[in-house]
C-alpha positions in Angstrom: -37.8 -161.8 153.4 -37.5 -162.3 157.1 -38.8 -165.7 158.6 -41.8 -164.3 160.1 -43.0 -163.0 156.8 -42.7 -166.8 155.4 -44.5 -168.1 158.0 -47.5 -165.6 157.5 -47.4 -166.2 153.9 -47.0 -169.7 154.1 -50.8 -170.5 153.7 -51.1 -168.7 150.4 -48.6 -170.3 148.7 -50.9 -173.3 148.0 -53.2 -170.5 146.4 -50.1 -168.9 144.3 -49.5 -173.1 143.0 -53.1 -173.3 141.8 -53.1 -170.5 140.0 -49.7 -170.4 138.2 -50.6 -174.8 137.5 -54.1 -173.5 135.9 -51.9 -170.7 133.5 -49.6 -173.3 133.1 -52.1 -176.2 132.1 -53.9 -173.7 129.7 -50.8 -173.0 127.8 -50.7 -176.8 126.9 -54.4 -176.7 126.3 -54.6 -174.7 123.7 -51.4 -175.8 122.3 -52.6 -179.4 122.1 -56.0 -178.7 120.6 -54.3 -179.0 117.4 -52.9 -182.6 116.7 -56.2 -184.4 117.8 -57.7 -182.2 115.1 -54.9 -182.9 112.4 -56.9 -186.0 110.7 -59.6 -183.5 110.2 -58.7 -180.2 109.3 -55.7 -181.6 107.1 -58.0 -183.0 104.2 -60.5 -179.6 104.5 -57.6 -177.2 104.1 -56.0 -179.3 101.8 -52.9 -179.9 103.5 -50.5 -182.2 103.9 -48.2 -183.6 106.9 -45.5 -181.3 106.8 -47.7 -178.3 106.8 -50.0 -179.9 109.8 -46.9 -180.2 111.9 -45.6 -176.4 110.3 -48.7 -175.4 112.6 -46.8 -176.9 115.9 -43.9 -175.4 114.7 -45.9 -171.9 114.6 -46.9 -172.0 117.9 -43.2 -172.2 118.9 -42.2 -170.3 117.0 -44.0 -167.5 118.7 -43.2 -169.1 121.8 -39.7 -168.8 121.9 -39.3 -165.5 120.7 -41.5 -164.4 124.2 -39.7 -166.6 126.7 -36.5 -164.2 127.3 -38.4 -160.8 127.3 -40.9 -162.5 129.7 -38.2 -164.0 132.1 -36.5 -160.4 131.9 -39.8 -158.4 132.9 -40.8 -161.2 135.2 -37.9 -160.9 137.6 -38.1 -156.7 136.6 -41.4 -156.2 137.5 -43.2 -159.2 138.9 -45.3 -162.3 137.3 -49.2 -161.0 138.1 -50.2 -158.9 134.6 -47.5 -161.2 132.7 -49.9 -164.8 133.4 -53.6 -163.1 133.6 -52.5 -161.1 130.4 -50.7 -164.1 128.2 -54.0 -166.5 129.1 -56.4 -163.9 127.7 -54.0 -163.1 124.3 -54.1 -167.1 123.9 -57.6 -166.9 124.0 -58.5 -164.4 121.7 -55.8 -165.9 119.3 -57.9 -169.8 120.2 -60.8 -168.8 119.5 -60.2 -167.4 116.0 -58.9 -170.1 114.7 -61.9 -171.2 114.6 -62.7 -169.2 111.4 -59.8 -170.0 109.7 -60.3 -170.4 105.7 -56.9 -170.9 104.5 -53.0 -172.4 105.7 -51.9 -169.4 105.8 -54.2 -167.6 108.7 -54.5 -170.7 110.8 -50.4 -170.2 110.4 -50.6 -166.6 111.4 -52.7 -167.3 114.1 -50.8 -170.1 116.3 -47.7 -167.7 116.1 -49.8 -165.0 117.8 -50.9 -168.2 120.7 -47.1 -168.9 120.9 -46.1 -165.4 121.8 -48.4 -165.4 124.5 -48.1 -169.1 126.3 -44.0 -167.8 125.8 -44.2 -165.9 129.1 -46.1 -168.5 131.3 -42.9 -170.9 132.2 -40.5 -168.3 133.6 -43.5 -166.1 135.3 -44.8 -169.7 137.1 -41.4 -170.3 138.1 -40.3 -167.0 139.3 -43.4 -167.1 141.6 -43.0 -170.8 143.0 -39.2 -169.6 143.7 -41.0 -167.1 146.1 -43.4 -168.5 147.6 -41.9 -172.2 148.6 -38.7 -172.8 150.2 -36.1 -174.9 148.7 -37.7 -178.1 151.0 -40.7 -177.9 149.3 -39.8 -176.5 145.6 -40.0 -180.7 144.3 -43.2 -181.2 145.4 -44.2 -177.6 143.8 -42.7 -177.8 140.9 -44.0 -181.4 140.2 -47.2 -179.7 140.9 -46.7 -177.1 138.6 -45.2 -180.0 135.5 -48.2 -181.7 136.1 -49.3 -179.2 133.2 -47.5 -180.6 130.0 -49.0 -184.4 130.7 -52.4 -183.0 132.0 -52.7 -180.8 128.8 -52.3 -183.9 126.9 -54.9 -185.6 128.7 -57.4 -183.2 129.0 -57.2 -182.1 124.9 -56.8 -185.9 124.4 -60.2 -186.4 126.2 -62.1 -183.7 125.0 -61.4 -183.0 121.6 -62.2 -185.9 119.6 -66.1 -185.8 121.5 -66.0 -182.1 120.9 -65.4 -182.4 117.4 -67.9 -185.0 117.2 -70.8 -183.1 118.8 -69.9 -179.5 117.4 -67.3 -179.8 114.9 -63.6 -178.8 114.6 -64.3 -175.0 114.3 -66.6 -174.8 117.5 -64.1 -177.0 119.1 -61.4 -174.1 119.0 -64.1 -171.1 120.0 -65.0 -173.8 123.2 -60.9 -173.6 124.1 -60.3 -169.8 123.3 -63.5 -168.8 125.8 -62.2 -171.0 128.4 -58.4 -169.9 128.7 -59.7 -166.1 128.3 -61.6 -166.7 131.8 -59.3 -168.4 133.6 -56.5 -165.4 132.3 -59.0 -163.2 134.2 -59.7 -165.3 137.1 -55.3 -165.4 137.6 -55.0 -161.9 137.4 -57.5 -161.7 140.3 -56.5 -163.2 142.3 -52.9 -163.9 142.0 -51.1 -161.5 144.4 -47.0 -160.8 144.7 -45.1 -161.8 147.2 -42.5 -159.1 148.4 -39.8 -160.2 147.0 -41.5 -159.0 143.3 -39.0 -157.4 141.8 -35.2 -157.8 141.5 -32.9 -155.1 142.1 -30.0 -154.2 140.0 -29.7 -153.8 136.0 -32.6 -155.1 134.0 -29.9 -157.3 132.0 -28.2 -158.7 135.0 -29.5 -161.9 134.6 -28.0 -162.6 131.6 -24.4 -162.6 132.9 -26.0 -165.4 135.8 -26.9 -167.8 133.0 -24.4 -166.9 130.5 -21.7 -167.6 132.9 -22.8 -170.6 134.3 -21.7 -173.9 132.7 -24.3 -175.8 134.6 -27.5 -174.0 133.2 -26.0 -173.8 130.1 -25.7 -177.7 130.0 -28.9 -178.2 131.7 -31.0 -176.0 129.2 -29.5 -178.3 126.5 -30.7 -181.2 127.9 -34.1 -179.7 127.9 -34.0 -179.5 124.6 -33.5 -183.3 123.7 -36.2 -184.1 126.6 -38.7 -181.6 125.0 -38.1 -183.2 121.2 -39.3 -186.6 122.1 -42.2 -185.1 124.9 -43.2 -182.7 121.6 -42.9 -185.1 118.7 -45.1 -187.8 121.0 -47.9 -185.7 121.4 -48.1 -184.3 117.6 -47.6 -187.4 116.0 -49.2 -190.2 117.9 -53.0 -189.2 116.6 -51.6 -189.6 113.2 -49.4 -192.9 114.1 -52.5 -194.5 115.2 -55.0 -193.1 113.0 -52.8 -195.2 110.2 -52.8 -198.4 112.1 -56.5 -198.3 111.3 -58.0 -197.1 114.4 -60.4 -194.4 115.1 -59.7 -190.4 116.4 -61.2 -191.9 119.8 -59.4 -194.8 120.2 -56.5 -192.9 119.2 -57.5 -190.5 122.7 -58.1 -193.2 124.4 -54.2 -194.3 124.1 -52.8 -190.8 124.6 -55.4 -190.3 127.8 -52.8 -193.0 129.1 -49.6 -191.4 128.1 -51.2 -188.2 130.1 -52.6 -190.1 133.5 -48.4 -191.6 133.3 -46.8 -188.3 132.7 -49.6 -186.6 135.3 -48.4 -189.2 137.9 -44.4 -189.0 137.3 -43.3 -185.4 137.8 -45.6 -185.5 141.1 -43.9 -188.5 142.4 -40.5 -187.5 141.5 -40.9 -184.1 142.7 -42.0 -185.4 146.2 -39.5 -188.0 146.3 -36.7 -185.6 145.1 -37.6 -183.5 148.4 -37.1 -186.0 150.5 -34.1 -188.1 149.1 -32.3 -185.1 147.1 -30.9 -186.5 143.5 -32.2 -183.9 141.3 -29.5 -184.7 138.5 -29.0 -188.2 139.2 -32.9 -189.0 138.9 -33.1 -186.5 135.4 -30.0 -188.6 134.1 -32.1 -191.6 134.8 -35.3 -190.6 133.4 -33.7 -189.3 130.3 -32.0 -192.8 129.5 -35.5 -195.1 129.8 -37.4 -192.8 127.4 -35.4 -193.9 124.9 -36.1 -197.8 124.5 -39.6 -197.2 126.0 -40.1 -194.4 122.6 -39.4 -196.8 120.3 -40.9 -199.7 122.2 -44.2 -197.6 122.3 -43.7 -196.8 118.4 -43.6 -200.6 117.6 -47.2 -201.5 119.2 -49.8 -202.6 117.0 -52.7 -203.0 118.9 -54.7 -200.4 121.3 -54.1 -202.3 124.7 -50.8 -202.8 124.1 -50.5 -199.1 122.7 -52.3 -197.9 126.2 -49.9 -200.0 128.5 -46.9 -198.9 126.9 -48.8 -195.1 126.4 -49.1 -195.0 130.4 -45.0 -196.1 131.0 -44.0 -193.8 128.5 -45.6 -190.7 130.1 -44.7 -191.3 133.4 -40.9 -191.8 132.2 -40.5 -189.2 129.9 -42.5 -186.1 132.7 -40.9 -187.7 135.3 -37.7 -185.9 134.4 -39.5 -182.4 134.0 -39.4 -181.0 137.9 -35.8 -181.7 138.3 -34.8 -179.4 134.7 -36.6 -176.7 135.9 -35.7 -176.7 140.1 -31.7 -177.2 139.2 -31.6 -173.9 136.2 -34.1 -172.1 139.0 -31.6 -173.0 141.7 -28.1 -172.8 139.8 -29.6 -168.9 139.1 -31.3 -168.1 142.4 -34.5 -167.0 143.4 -33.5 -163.1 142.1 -32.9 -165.0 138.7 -34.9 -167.5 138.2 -37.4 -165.7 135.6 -34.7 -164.7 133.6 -33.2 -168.3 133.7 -35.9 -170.0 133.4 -37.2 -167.3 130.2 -33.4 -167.7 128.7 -33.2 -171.8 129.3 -36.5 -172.3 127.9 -35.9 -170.5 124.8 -32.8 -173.3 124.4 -34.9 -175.8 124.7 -37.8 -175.0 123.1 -36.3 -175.1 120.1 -36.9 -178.5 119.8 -40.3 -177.8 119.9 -40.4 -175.4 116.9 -38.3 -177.3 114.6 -38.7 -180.8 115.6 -42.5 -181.3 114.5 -41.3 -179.8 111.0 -38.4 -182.4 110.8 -40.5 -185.4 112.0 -43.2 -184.4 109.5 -40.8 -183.9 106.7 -39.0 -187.8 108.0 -42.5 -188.7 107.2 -43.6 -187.5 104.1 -40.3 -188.7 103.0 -39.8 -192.1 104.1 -43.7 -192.9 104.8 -42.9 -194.7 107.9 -44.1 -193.8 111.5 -40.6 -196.4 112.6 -38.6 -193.5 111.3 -40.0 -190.7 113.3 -40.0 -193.3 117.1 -36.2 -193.9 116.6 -35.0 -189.7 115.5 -37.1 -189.1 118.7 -35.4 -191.4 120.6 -32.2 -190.3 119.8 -32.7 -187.4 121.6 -33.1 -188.4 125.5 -29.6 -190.0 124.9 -27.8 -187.2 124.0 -29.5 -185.3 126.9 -28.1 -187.4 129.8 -24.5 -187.4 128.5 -24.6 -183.3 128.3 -25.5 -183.6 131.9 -22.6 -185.9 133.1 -20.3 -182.4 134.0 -23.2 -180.7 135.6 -22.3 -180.4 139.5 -25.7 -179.7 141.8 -23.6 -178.3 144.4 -23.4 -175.2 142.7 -27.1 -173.8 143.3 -27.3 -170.2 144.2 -30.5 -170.8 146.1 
């Protein structure tokens, strides 16, 4: 695109951020309805701990198997019908759960949500690769990662009154309507840059990331950052339901952990634009989660639960900008769906298996210490993948 096209497009990218942040803060939304609701449904169903965290699992499970097809038709064919259309499928797919009568549907059902939110992550980013230049893609993108923490927050907030006033069922037919309008509302008015679609062989892309140590390396790292984000938010509810505290005073502490990981990827985004660091500061970020998850997991009592809640968002989403700018930039703007799509589907694994394997920890061993220090493991293991990765080799 030439330079005078930027600058007359310039204004709209702000629009093309609040738009792709809203998909992207509905596809935590709905996926986040669930834990708060865990204490509640689990006895009504007649489940047990393994199969309440088999319903995270679900979700991921349709999740992942979306995020390369999505990345591929994304950079193919632009990012407009994929968001508007994946908001309203998630909806739908919401909304009937609440009518679910058995394990089984309610299993059925998040798989369907997963396949559509599996699209939103390498559509958002394709468009923010547009639309921003590369002096402003920290502050975007720590925009745009706002979403995980503030999904958190807002399910954290809402739910548990929700459930109160209208019960569990109602509580999932208020979060379907809502993402089906705002899926309409981003189709709307979302419009394409010119830079839409990528020339060349619809399966180019995969010889980009295949061939390139650094997002390889990367996307692994993701997936030890997104097994402790994932296993926080589906277990804490629980954790702190069996200390003895209430399903609102169990919000209360994870309406911390989301204002800290709201405020981190902004101020890390902004602050990686104007220092640089994108590694450096991931490497960092990766390697205090890990006391701070277990240091969070040992707290007894709400305030200290909340203090601790609050540093341990803001460290563990403070890392989130910089994963998703360095794959985006090692592949390059024409790429960056399919990156993104393909990277994602690495490290969402985590996210499929690891609420499975924490709930299993727990049925067997009984003890919420278990599942704070296999979490922390994870973070660990992340930084030291990214020791070889060399930022110097971004494409765009």
């Amino acid at each position: 695109m030439e330079q005078n096209q930027t600058d007359a497009i310039q204004p709209y990218r702000w629009m093309v951020l609040a738009l792709t942040s809203a998909c992207f803060l509905f596809t935590f939304i709905v996926r986040f309805t669930w834990p708060p609701l865990i204490p509640v449904v689990v006895p009504i169903l007649k489940m047990n701990m393994s199969d309440a965290g088999a319903f995270m699992s679900a979700f991921y499970l349709g999740y992942v198997i979306t995020q390369i097809p999505a990345g591929i038709l994304g950079d193919r064919f632009g990012v407009r019908l994929l968001l508007g259309g994946s908001l309203v499928l998630e909806g739908i797919t919401t909304f009937a759960m609440g009518s679910i009568e058995t394990y089984a549907a309610g299993f059925a059902l998040r798989v369907a949500t997963g396949l559509g939110a599996g699209a939103v992550y390498a559509a958002a980013s394709r468009a923010l690769m547009e639309w921003f230049p590369p002096k402003e893609r920290g502050t975007a993108f720590g925009v745009l990662l706002c979403a995980p923490s503030a999904g958190i927050l807002v399910s954290s907030m809402s739910v548990p009154p929700l459930n109160t006033a209208f019960g569990w069922d109602s509580v999932f037919k208020i979060v379907g309507v809502a993402t089906m309008v705002v899926g309409v509302v981003v189709y709307l008015l979302l419009r394409a840059s010119q830079q839409t679609k990528t020339a060349g062989g619809m399966f180019d892309g995969f010889k980009v990331v295949f061939r390139n140590k650094d997002i390889l390396l990367t996307a692994m790292a993701g997936f030890f950052l997104m097994w402790v984000e994932l296993g926080t938010a589906t277990w804490t509810f629980a954790h702190i339901k069996k200390l003895g505290f209430s399903l609102g005073m169990a919000g209360t502490v994870m309406t911390f952990y989301g204002l800290g990981g709201l405020l981190g990827p902004f101020v890390s985004g902004w602050l990686s634009d104007r220092i640089g660091h994108r590694k450096q500061l991931l490497m960092i970020s990766l390697l205090i989660i890990a006391p701070v998850t277990v240091i969070f997991g040992s707290q007894t009592t709400i305030t200290a639960l909340s203090i601790w809640g609050f540093v341990f968002g803001f460290a563990s989403y403070v890392a989130n900008p910089h994963l998703t700018i360095l794959i985006s930039e090692f592949a390059g703007k024409q790429y960056a769906a399919t990156a993104n799509g393909t990277s994602n589907f690495f490290f969402q694994m985590a996210s499929m298996i690891g609420p499975w394997i924490l709930g299993w920890s727990l049925d067997l061993s009984g003890n919420f210490a278990v599942v704070w220090w296999l979490m922390a493991a994870g973070p660990v293991l992340g930084a030291l993948l990214l020791i070889p990765v060399n930022p110097a080799n971004v494409a765009d």
